[in-house]
N, C-alpha and C positions, 0 to 999 in steps of 0.2 A: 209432837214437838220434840219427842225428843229424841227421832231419826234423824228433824230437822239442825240440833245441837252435835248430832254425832258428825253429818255430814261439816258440818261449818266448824269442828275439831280436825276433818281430814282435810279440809280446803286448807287451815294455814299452817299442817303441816307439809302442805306439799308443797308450801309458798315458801318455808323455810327451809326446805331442802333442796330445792333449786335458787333461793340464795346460794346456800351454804356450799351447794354442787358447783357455783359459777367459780375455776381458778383460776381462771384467764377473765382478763379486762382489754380485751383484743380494740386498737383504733389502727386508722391509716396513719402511716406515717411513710418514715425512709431512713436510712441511714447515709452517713460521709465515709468513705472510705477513711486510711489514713493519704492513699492516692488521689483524695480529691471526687470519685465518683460518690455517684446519689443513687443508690439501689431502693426501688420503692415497695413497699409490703406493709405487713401487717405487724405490729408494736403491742406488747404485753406492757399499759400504762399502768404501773403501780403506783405504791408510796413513794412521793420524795425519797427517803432515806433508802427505799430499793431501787428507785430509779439512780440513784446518786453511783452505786453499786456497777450495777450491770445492765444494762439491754436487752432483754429477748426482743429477736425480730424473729420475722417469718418472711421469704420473700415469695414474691407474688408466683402463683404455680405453685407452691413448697406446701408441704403438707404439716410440717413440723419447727416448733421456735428452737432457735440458737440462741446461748447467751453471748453477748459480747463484754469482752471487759471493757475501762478505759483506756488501755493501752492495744485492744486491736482496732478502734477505731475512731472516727476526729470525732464525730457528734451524732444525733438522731434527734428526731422531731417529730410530732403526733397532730392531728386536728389541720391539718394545713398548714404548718409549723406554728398555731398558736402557741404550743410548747416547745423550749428546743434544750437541750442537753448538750454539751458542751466538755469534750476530756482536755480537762484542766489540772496544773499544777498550782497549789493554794496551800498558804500554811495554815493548820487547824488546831487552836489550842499550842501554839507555837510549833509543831509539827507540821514540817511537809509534806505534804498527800496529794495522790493524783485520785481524781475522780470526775463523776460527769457532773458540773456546775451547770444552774440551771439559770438559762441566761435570759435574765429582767428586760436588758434595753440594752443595744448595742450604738454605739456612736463615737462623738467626740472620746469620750466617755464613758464606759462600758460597764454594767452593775451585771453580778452574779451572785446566787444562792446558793447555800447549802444547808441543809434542815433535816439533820440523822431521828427527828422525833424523838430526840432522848436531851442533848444538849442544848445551850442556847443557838439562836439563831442566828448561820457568820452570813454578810454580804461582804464581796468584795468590789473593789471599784477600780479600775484599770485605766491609764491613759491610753493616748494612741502611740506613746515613744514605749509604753511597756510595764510602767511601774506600778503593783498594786501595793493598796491598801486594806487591811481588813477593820469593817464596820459591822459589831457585834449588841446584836439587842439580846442585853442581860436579862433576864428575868428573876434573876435575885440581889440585885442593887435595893431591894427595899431591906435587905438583911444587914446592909450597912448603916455609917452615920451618915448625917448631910452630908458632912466635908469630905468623907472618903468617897461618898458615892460621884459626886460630881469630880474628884480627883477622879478617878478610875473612868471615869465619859469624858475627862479632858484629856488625857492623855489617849487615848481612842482615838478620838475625834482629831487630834491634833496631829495624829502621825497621817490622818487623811486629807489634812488641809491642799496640802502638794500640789494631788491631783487636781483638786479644784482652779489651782493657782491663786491660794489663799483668796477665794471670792466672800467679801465677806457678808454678802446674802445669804452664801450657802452655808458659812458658818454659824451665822444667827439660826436659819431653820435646823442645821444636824441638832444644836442646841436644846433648839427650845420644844420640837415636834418628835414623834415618838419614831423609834427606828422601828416601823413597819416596811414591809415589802411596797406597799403601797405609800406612804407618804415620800421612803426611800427613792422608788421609782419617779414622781413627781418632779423632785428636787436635783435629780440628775438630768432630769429631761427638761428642765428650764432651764437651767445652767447651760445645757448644749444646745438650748434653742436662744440662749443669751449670745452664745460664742459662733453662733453661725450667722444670729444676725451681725458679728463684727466683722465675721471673714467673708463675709458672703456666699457661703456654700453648706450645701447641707449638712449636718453633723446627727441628723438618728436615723439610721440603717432601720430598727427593729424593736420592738415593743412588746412584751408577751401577752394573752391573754388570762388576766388574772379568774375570771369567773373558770377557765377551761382546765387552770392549773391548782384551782381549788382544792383539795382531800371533802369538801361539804360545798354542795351552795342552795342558797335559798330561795327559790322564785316566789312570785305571787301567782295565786291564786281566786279565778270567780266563776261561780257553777249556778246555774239555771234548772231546773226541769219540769217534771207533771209528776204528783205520786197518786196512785191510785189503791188501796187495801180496805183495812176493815178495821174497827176497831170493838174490845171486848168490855163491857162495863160490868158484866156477870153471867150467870149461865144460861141468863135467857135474855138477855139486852147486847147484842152485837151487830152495832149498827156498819151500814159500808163508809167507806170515806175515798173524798175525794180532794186533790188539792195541787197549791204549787208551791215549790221550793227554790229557796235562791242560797248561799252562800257564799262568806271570804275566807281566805286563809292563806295560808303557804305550803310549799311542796319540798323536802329537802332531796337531793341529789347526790351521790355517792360516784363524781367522775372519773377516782381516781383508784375506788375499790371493784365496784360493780353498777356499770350503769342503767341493770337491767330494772334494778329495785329503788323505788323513792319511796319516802315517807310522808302523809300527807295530815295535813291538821287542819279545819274547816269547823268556823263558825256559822252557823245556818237557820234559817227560819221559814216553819213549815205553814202555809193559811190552809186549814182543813175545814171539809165539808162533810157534817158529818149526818146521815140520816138511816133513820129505821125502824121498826117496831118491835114494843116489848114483846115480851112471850110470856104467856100464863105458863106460872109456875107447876101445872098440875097437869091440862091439856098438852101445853107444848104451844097452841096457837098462839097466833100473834092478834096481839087485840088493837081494837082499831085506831088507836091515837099516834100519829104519827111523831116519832122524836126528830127535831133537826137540830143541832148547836154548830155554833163556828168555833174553830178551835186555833191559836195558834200556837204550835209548837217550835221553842226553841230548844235547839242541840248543838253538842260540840262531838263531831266524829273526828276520828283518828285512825290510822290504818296505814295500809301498802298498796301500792299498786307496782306491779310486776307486767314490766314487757318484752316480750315473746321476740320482738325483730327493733332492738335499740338504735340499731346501725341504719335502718331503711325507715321511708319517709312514711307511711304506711305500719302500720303494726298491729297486730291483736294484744289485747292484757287483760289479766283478773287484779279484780279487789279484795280486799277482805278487813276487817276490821270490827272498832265498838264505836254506837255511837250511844252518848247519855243526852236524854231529852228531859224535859221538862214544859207539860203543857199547861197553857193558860188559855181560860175562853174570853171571850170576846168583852166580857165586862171586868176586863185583867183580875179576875180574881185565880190563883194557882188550882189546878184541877187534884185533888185527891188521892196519893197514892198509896194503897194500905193493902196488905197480904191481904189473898185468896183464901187463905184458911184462918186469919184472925185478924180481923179489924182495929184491935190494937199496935199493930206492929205498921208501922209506914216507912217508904221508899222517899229518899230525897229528890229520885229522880227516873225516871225511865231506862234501862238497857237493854238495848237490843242490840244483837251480831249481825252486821251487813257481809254480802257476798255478790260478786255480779262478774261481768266483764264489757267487754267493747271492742272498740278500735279507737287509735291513737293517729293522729297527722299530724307531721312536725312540718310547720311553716319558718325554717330559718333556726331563730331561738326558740319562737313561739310553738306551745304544742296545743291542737286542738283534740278531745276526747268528745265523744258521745258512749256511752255506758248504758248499762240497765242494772241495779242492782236487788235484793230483796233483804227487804229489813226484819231481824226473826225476835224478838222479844226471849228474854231468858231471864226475866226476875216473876217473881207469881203475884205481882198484881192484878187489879181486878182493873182497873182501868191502863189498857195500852193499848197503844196501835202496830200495824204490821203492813209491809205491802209492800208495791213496787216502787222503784224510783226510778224514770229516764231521765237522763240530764244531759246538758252539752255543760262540759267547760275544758276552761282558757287559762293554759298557765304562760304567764307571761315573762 
């Protein structure tokens, strides 16, 4: 065991250091000239507030990223232009600033962001004759009184009416709903889907993808498999086990840092079969009464999974992580957890370090895995289990 603890010490640092080694968050994209051309390549997607900054492209054949400011070039775009950047002139904090606005919905009506991760967050809102507004969710309006805070979001609000052409729909919602990027984009996009039903003609070019322009996002997760190991009751009682496993949970996503690495969190439950014979404690033999008990085990793991080809539909990845269990047998009463070397000491729970890998198929959004992992126990109880786990799952 505790070759098996040194190895599953080296497995996640080698998972940390190929995080920590990935500088580049390389997607497909393209760039606008300022001449109007689309040169297509490869895009270092950073943070909002580096994106806002600069552009590394790389163009296709090249071997090596350029930055661009906002003033060598009109825009760039990643994912198929789910994201698109945009060099703009915008006042910031009542300063004028050029940089690349990161553009929500383009139309009638036109909403852009700016988000330095340090200040609050400015939208701005633009007609089609020219004229912007900025709409800024404060995040310290609760440091005010009532009267000043809603003074300080009327007068906001009201310098953006304009645009709208004083609609007082849209007034009621800037009002009453929170200025998210997402409620923001909503309210823009009725508004222009109001004004195209008067004119008759379209009024939304473009829409971002908010999951793709995310910094975090959260899928679901549900995973199936077969475990097959052994379990230890004491030095002479270790019977085999067999069983099936199912679990839910969610997977976090890192599209904007590194998409090689998620983080995953899975609530699970194991139905174990478990059988074998004791051992005379002197001979060593196994005498002849057979044990069988059914066991179910409930766990919460937690971990990484790391993939090797993020970009391609196909991938190899490893796991790694803890999962804490807690077994109960079949007449729910809680199974016993108490040191290997003193009976008075007890475990709340099982821990054992998982380690495995697989292959990964992205369907679309959808990613399907098949995996094999091994579950290694690392608390000194007398009752724990160990073994394999094959699973398929499905992050949605």
């Amino acid at each position: 065991m505790k070759y098996s603890r040194q190895f599953c010490s080296l497995l996640f640092a080698a998972l940390f250091c190929l995080s920590a080694g990935a500088q580049n968050n390389p997607k497909e994209g393209y760039i606008v000239t300022s001449g109007g051309d689309k040169i297509h390549g490869t895009i270092d997607y950073q943070s909002r507030a580096k994106s806002a900054l600069v552009c590394r492209f790389k163009k296709s054949g090249e071997t090596s990223f350029r930055d661009y400011s906002p003033s060598e070039i009109d825009s760039y775009a990643v994912d198929d232009a789910a994201v698109r950047f945009v060099s703009r002139t915008f006042p910031i904090d009542g300063v004028t600033q050029t940089f690349f606005a990161e553009l929500l919905l383009k139309g009638h009506v036109s909403l852009y962001r700016y988000d330095d991760g340090r200040k609050d967050v400015s939208y701005f809102v633009e007609n089609q004759a020219g004229d912007v507004a900025v709409i800024v969710d404060y995040s310290n309006l609760s440091d005010y009184t009532a009267s000043d805070a809603a003074a300080k979001r009327r007068e906001m609000l009201g310098a953006a009416m304009p645009i709208f052409d004083n609609n007082q729909k849209v007034q009621t919602r800037l009002w009453k709903e929170k200025l998210t990027a997402e409620h923001l984009v909503d309210i823009v996009r009725e508004y222009n889907t109001e004004v195209s039903g008067s004119s008759g003609g379209n009024t939304i070019d473009y829409v971002y993808s908010a999951r793709k322009s995310s910094a975090t996002t959260l899928r679901f997760a549900i995973e199936g498999g077969l475990i097959m190991g052994g379990a230890r009751l004491n030095d002479y009682f270790k019977p085999s086990m067999k069983g099936l496993h199912a679990a839910l949970g969610g997977e976090v996503f890192f599209p904007r840092s590194i998409d090689n690495l998620s983080l995953l969190f899975m609530l699970g439950l194991n139905y174990l079969n478990e059988k074998g014979y004791s051992y005379n404690d002197y001979t060593g033999k196994p005498i002849d009464n057979k044990w069988v008990a059914k066991i179910y085990d409930i766990n919460l793991r937690t971990g990484v999974n790391y993939s090797f080809l993020p970009k391609k539909k196909f991938s190899p990845i490893v796991c790694g992580g803890v999962n804490l269990s807690v077994p109960i047998t079949d007449d729910c009463s809680v199974v016993s957890l108490v040191d290997d070397g003193d009976d008075d000491i007890k475990f709340p729970f099982n821990v054992r370090l998982f380690l495995g890998g697989g292959v990964e198929f992205k369907l679309s959004e959808i990613r399907i895995r098949a995996t094999a992992r091994y579950e290694l126990p690392v608390t000194t109880v007398k009752n724990y289990t160990k073994g394999l786990v094959a699973s398929i799952a499905v992050v949605l």
